[in-house]
N, CA, C and O atoms as a GROMACS GRO file, in nm:
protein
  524
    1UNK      N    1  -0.877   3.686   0.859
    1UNK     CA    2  -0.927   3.566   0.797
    1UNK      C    3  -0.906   3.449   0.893
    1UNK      O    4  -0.803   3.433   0.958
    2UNK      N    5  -0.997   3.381   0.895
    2UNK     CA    6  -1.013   3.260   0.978
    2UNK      C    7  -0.987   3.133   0.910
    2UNK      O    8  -1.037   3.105   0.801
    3UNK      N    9  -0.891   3.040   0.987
    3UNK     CA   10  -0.838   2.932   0.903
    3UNK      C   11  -0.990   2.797   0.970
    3UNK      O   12  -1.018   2.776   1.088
    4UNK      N   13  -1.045   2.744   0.870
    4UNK     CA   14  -1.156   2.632   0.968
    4UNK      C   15  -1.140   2.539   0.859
    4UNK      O   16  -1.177   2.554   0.743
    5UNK      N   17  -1.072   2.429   0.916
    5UNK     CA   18  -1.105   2.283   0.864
    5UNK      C   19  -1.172   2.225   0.757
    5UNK      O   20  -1.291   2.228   0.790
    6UNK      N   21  -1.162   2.170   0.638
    6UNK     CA   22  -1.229   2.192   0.509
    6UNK      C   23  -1.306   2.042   0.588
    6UNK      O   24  -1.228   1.948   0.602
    7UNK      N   25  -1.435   2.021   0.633
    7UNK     CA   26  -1.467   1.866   0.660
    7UNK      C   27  -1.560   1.852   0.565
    7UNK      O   28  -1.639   1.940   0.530
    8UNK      N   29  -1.550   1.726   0.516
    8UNK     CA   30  -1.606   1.680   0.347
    8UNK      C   31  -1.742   1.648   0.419
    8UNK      O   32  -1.775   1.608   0.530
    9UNK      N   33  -1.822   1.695   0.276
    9UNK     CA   34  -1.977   1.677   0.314
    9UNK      C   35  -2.040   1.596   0.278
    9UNK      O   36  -2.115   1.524   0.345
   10UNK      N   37  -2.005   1.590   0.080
   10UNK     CA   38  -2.096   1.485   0.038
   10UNK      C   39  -1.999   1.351  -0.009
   10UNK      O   40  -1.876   1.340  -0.002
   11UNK      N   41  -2.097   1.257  -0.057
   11UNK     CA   42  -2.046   1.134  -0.113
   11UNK      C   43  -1.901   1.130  -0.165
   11UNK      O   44  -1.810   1.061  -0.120
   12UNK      N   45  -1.895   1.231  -0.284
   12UNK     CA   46  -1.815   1.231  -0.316
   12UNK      C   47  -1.646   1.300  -0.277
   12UNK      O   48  -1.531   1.275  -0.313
   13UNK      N   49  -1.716   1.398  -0.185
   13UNK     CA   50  -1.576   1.426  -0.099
   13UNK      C   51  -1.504   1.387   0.000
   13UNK      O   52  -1.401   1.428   0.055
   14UNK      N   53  -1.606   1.262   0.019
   14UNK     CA   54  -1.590   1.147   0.159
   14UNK      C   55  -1.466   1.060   0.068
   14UNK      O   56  -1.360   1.011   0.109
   15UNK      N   57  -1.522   1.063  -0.067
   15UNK     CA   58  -1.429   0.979  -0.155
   15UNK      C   59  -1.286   1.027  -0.186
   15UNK      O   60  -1.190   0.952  -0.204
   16UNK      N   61  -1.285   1.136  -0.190
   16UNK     CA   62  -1.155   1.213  -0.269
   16UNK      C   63  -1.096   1.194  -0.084
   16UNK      O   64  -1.003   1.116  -0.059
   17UNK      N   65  -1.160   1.269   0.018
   17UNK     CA   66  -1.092   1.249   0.139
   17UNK      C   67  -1.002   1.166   0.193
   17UNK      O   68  -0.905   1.184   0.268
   18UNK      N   69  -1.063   1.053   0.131
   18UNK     CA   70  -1.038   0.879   0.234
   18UNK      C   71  -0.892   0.865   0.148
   18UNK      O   72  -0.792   0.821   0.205
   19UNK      N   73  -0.887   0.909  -0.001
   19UNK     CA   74  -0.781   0.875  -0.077
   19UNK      C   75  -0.678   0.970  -0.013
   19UNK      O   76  -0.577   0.931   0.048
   20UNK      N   77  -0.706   1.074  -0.028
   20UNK     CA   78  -0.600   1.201   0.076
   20UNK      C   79  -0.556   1.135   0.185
   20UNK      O   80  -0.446   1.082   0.165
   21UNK      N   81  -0.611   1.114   0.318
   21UNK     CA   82  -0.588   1.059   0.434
   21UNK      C   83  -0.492   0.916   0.376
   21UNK      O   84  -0.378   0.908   0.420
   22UNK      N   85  -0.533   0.828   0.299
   22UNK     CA   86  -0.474   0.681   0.289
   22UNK      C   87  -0.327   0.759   0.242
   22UNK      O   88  -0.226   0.730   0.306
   23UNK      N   89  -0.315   0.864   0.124
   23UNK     CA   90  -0.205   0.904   0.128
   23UNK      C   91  -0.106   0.971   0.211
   23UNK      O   92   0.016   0.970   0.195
   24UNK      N   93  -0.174   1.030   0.302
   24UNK     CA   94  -0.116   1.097   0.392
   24UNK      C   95  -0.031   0.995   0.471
   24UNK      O   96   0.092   0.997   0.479
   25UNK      N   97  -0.136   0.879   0.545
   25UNK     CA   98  -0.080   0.812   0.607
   25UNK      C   99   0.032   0.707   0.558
   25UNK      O  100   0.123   0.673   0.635
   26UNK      N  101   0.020   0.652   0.415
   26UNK     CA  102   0.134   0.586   0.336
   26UNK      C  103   0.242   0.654   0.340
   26UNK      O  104   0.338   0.578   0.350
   27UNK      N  105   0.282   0.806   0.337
   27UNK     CA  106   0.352   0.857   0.356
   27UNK      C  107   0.459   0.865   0.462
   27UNK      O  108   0.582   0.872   0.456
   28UNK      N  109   0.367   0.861   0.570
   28UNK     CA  110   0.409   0.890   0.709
   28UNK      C  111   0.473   0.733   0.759
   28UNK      O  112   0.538   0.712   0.862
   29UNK      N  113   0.438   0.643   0.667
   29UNK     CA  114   0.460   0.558   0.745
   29UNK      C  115   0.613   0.498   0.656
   29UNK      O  116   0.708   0.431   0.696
   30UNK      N  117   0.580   0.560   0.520
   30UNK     CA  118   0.734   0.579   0.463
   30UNK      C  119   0.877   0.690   0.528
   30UNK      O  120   0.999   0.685   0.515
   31UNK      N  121   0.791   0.774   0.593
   31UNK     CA  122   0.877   0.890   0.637
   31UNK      C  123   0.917   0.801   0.797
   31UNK      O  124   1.030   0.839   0.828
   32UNK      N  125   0.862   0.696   0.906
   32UNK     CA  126   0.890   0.725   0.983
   32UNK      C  127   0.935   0.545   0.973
   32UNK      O  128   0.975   0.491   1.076
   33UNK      N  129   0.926   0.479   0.864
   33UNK     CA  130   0.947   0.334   0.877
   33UNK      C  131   0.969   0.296   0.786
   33UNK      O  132   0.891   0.222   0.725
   34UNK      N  133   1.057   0.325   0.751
   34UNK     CA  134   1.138   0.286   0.589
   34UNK      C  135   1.165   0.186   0.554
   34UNK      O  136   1.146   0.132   0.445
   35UNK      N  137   1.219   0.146   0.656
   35UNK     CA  138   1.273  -0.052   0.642
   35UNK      C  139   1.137  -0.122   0.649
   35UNK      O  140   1.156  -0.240   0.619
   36UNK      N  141   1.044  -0.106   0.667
   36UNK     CA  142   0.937  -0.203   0.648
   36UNK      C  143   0.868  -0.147   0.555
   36UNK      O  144   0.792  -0.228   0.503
   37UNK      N  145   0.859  -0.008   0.496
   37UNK     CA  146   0.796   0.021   0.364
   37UNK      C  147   0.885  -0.018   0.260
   37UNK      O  148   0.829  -0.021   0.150
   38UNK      N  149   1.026  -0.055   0.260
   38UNK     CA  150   1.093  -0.107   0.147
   38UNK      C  151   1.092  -0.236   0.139
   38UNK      O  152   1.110  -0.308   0.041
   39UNK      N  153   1.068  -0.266   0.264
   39UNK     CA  154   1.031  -0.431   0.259
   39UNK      C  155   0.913  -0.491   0.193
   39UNK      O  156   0.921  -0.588   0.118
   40UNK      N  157   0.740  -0.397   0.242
   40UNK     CA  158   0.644  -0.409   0.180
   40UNK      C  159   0.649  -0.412   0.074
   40UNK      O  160   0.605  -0.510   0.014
   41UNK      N  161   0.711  -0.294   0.002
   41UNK     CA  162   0.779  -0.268  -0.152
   41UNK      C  163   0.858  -0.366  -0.190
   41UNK      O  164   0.950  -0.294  -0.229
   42UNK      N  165   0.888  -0.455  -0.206
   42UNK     CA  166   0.974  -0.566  -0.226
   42UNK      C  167   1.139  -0.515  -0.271
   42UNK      O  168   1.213  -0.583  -0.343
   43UNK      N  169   1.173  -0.393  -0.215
   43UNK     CA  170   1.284  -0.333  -0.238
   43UNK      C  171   1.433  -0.371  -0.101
   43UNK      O  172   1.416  -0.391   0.020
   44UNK      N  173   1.563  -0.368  -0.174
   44UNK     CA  174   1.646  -0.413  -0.096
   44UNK      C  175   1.728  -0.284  -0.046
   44UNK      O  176   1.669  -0.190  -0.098
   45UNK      N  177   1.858  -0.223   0.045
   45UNK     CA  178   1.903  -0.186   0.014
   45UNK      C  179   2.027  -0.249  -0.006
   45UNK      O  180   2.023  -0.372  -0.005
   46UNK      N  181   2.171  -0.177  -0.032
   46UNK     CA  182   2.283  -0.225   0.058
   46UNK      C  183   2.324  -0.172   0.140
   46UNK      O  184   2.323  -0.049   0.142
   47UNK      N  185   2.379  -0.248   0.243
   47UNK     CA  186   2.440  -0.209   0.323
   47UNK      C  187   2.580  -0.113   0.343
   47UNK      O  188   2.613  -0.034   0.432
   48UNK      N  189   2.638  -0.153   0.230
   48UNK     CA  190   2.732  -0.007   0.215
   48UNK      C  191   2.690   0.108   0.187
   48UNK      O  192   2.751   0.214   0.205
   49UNK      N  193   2.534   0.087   0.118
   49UNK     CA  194   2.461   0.227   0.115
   49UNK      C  195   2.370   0.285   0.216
   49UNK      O  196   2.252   0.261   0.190
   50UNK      N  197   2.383   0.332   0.290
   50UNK     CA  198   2.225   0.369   0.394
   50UNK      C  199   2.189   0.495   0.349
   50UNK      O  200   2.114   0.560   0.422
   51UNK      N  201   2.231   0.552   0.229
   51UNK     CA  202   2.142   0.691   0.151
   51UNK      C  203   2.038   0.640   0.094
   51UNK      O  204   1.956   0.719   0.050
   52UNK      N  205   2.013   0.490   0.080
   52UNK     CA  206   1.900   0.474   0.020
   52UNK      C  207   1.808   0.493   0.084
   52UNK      O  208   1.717   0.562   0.038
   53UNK      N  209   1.800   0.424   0.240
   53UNK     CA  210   1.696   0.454   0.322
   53UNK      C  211   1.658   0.590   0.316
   53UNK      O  212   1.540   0.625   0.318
   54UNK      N  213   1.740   0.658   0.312
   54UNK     CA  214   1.718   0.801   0.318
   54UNK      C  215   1.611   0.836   0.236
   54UNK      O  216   1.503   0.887   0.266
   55UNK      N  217   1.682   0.784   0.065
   55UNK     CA  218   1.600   0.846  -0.036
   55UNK      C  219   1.447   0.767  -0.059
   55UNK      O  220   1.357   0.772  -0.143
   56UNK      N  221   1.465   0.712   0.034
   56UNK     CA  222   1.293   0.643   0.088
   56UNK      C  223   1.211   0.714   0.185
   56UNK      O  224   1.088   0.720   0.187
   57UNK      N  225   1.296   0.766   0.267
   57UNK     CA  226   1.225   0.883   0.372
   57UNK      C  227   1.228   0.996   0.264
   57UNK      O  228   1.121   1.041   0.224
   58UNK      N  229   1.321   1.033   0.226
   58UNK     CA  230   1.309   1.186   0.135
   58UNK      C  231   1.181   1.186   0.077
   58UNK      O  232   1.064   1.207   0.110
   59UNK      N  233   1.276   1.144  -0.062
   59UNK     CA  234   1.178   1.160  -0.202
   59UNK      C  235   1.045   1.094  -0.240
   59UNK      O  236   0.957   1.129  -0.318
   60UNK      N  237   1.061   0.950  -0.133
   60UNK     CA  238   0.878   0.885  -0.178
   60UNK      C  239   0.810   0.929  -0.057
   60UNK      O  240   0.689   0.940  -0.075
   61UNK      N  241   0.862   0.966   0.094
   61UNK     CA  242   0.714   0.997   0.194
   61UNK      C  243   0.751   1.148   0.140
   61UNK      O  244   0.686   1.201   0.230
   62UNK      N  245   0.795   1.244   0.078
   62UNK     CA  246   0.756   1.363   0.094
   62UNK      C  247   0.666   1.421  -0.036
   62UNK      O  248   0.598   1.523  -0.032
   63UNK      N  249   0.682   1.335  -0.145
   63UNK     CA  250   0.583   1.343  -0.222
   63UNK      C  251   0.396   1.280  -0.161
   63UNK      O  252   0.288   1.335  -0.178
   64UNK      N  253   0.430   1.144  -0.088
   64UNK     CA  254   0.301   1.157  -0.034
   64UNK      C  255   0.219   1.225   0.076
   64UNK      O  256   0.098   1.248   0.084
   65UNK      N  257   0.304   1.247   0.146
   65UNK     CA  258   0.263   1.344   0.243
   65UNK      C  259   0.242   1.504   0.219
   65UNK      O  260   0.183   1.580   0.296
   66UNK      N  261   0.300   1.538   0.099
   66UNK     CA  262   0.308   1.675   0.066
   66UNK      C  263   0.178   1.661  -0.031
   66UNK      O  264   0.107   1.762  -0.027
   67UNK      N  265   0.143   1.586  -0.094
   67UNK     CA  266   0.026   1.598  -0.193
   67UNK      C  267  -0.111   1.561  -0.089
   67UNK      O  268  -0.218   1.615  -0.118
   68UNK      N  269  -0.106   1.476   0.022
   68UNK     CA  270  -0.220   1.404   0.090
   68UNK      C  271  -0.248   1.494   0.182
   68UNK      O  272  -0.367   1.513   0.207
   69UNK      N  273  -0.141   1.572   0.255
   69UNK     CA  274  -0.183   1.688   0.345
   69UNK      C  275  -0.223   1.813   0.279
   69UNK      O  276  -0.302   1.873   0.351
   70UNK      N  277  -0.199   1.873   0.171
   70UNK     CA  278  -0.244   1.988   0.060
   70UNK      C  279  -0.404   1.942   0.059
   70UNK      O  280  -0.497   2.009   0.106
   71UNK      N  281  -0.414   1.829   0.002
   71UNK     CA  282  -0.560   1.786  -0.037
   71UNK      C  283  -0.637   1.814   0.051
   71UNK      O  284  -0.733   1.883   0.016
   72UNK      N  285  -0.627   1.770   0.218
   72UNK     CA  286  -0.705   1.774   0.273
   72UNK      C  287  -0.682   1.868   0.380
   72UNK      O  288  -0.761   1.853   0.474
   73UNK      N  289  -0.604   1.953   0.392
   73UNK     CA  290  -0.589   2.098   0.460
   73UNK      C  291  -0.718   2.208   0.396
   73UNK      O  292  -0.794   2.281   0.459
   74UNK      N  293  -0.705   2.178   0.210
   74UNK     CA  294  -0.723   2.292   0.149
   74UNK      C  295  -0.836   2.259   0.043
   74UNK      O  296  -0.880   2.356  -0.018
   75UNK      N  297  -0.886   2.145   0.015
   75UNK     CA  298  -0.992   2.045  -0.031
   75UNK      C  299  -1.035   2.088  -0.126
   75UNK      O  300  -1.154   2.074  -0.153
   76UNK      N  301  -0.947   2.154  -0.209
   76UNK     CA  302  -0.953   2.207  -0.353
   76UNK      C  303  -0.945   2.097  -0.471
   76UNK      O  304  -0.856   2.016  -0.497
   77UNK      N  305  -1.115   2.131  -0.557
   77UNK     CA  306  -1.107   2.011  -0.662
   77UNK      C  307  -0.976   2.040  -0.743
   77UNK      O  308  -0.969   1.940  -0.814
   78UNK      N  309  -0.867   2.121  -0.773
   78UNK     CA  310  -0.740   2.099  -0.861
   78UNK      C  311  -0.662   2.045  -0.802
   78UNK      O  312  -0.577   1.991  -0.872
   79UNK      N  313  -0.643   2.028  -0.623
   79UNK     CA  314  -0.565   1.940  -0.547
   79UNK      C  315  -0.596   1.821  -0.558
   79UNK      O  316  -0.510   1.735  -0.578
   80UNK      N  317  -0.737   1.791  -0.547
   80UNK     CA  318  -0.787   1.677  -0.578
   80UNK      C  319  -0.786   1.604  -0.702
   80UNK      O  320  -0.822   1.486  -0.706
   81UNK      N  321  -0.751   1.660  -0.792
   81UNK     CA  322  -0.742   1.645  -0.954
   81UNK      C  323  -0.602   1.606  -0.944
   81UNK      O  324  -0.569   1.499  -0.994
   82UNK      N  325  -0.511   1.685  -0.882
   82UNK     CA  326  -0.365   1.682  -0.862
   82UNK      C  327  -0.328   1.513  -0.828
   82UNK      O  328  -0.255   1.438  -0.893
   83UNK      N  329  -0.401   1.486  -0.710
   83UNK     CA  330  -0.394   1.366  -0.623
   83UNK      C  331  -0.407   1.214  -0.723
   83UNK      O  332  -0.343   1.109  -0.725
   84UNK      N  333  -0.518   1.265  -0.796
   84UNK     CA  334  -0.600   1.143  -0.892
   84UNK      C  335  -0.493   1.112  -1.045
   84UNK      O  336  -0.477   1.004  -1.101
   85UNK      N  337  -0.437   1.236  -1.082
   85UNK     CA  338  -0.329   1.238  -1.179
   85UNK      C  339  -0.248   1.132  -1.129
   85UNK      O  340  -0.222   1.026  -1.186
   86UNK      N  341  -0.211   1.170  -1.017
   86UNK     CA  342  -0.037   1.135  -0.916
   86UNK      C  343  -0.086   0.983  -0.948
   86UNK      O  344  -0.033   0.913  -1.034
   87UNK      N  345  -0.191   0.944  -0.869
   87UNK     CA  346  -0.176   0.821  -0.867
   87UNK      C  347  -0.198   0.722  -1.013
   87UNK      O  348  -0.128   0.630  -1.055
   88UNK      N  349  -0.339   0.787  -1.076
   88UNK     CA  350  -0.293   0.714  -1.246
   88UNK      C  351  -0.179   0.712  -1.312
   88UNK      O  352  -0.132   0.616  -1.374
   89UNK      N  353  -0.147   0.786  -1.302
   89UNK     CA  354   0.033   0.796  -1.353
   89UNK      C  355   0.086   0.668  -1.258
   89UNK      O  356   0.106   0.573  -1.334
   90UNK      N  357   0.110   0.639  -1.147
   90UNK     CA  358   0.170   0.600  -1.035
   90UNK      C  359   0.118   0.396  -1.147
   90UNK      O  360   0.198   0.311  -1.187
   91UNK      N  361  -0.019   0.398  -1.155
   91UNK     CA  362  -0.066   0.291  -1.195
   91UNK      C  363  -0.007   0.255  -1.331
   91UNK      O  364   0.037   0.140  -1.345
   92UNK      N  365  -0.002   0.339  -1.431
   92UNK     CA  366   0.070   0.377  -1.561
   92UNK      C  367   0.210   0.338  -1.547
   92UNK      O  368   0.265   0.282  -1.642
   93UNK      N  369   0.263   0.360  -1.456
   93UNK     CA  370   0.430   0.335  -1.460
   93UNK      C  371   0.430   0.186  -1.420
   93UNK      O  372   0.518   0.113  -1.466
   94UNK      N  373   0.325   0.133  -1.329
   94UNK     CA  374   0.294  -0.012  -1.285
   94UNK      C  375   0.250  -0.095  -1.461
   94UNK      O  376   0.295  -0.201  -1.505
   95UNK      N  377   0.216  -0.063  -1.484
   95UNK     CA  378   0.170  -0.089  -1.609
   95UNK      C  379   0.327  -0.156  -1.725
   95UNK      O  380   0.371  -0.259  -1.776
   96UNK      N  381   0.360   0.009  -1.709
   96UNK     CA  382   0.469   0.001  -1.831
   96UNK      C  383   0.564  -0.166  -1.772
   96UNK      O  384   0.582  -0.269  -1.836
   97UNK      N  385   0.597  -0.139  -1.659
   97UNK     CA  386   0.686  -0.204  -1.571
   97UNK      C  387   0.606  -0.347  -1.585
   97UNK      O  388   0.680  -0.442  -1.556
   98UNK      N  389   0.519  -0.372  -1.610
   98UNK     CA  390   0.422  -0.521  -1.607
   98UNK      C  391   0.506  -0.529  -1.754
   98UNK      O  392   0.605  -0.602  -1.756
   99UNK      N  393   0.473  -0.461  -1.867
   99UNK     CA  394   0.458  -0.502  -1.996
   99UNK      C  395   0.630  -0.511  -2.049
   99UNK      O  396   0.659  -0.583  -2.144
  100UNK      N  397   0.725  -0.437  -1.983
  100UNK     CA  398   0.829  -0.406  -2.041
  100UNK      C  399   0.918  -0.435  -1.962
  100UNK      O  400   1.026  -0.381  -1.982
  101UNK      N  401   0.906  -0.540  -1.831
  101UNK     CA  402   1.021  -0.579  -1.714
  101UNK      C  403   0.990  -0.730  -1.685
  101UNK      O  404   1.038  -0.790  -1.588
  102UNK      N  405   0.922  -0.775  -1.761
  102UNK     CA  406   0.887  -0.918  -1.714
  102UNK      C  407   0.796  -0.904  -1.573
  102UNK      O  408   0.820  -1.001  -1.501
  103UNK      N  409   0.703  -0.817  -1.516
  103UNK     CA  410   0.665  -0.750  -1.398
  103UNK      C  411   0.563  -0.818  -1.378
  103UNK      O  412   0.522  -0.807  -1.262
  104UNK      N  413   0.482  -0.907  -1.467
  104UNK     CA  414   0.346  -0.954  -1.422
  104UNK      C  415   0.324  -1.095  -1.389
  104UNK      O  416   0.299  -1.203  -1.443
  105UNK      N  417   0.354  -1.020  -1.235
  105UNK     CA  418   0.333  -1.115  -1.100
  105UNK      C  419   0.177  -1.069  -1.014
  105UNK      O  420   0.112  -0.970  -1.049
  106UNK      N  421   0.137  -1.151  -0.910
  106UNK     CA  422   0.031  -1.114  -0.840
  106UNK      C  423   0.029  -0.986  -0.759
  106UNK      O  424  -0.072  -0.921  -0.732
  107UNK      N  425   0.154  -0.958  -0.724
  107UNK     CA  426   0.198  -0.880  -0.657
  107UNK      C  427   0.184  -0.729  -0.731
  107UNK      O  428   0.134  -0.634  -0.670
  108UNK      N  429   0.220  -0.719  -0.834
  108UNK     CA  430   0.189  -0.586  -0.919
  108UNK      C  431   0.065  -0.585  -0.980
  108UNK      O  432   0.002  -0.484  -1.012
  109UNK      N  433   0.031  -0.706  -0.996
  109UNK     CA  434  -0.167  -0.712  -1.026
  109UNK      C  435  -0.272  -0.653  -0.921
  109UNK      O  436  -0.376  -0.592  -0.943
  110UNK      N  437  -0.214  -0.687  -0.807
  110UNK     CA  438  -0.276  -0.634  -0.652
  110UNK      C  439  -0.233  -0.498  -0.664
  110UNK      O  440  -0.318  -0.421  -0.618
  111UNK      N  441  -0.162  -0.460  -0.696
  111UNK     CA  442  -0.105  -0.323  -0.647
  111UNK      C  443  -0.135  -0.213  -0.750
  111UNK      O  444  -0.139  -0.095  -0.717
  112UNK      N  445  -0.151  -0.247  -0.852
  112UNK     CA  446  -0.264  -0.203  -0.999
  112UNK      C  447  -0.380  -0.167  -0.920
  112UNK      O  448  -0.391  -0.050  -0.883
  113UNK      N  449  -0.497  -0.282  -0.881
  113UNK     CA  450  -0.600  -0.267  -0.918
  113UNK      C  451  -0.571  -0.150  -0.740
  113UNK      O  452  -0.644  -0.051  -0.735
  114UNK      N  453  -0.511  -0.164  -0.665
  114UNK     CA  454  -0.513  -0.035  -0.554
  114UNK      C  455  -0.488   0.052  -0.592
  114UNK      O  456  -0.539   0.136  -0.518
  115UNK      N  457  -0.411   0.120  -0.707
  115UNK     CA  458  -0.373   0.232  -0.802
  115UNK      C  459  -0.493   0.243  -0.838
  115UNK      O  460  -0.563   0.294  -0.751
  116UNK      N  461  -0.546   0.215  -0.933
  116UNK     CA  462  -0.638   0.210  -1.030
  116UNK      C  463  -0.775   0.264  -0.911
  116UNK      O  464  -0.847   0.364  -0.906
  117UNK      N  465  -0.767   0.186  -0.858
  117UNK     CA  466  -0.931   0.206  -0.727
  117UNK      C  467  -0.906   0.342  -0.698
  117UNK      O  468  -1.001   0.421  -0.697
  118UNK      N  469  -0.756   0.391  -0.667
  118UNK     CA  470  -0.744   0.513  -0.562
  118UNK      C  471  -0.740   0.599  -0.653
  118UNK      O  472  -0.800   0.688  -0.593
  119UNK      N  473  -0.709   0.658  -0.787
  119UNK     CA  474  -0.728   0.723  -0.869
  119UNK      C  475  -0.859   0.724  -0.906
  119UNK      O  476  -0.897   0.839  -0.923
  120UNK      N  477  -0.941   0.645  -0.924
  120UNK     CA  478  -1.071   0.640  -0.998
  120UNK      C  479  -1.152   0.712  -0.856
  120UNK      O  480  -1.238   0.799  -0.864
  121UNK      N  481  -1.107   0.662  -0.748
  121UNK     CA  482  -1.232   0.759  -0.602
  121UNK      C  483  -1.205   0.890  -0.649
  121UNK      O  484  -1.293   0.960  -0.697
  122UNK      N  485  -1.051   0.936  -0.635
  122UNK     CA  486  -1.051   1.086  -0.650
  122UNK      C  487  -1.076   1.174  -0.788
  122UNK      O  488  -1.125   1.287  -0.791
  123UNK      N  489  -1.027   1.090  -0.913
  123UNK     CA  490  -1.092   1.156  -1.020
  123UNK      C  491  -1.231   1.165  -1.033
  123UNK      O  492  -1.271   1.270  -1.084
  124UNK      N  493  -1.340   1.055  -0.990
  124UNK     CA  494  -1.436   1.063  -1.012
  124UNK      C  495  -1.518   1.212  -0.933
  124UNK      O  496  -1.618   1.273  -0.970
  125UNK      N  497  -1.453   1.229  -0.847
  125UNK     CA  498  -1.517   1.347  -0.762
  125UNK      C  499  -1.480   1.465  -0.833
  125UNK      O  500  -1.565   1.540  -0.881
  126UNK      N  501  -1.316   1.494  -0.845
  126UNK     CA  502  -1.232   1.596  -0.900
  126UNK      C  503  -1.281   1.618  -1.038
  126UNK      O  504  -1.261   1.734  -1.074
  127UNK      N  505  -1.330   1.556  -1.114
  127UNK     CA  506  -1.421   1.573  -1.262
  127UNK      C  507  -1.578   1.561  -1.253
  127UNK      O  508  -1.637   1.542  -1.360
  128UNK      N  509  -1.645   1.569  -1.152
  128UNK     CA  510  -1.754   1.611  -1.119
  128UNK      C  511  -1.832   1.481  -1.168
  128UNK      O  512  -1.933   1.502  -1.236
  129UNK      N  513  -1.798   1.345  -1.141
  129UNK     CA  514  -1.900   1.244  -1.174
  129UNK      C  515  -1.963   1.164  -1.045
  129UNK      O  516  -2.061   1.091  -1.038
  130UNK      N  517  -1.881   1.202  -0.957
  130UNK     CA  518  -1.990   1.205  -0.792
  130UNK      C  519  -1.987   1.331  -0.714
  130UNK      O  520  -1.899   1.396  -0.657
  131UNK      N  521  -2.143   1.345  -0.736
  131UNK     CA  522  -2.106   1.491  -0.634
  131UNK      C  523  -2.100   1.478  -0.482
  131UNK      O  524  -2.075   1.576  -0.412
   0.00000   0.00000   0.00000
């Protein structure tokens, strides 16, 4: 069996793609630059702690990189379905956090409607409403 490159053809897999890749690379750039993705993130650590950085390289780039490289290694609409979940949920928890943390600032309004956009490219493909 021959392993060949899944390269997206139509409209809509250009769409689910671009969201894969943006994740991939958010990832990578959590996995290899933590202090400025926690910074972007408006997150602190302390300094008596440096496991946090860690659990910024760990647990948030290996969830994106592990879901953004699957997608587009293997360009399966349930990966892609997978991807579009991750992030509505991801928008959903932005949500709760607006309504139930005092959270609604511009800053989580911006970062909504980029949730919201990046879920809606890949569900729309992954549920067959762009082919």
């Amino acid at each position: 069996m021959e392993f060949a490159f899944p390269w997206p053809l139509s409209q809509g897999e250009w769409l689910a793609w671009s969201v894969a890749a943006f994740t991939l690379v958010y990832g990578l750039i959590m996995l290899f630059a933590p202090r400025l993705t926690l910074k972007i993130l408006r997150l602190q650590t302390a300094s008596e702690h440096p496991e946090a950085v860690a659990q910024a390289r760990a647990t948030m780039s290996g969830f994106y990189i592990g879901v953004g490289l699957a997608a587009i290694l293997l360009a399966q609409p349930l990966i892609y379905l997978t991807l579009g979940v991750c992030w509505a949920l991801t928008a959903f928890g932005r949500v709760v956090s607006m309504l139930s943390d005092q959270g609604n600032t511009i800053y989580n309004w911006v970062w909504l409607v980029i949730e919201v956009a990046l879920a809606g490219c890949v569900l729309a493909f992954a549920l067959g409403m762009v082919p």
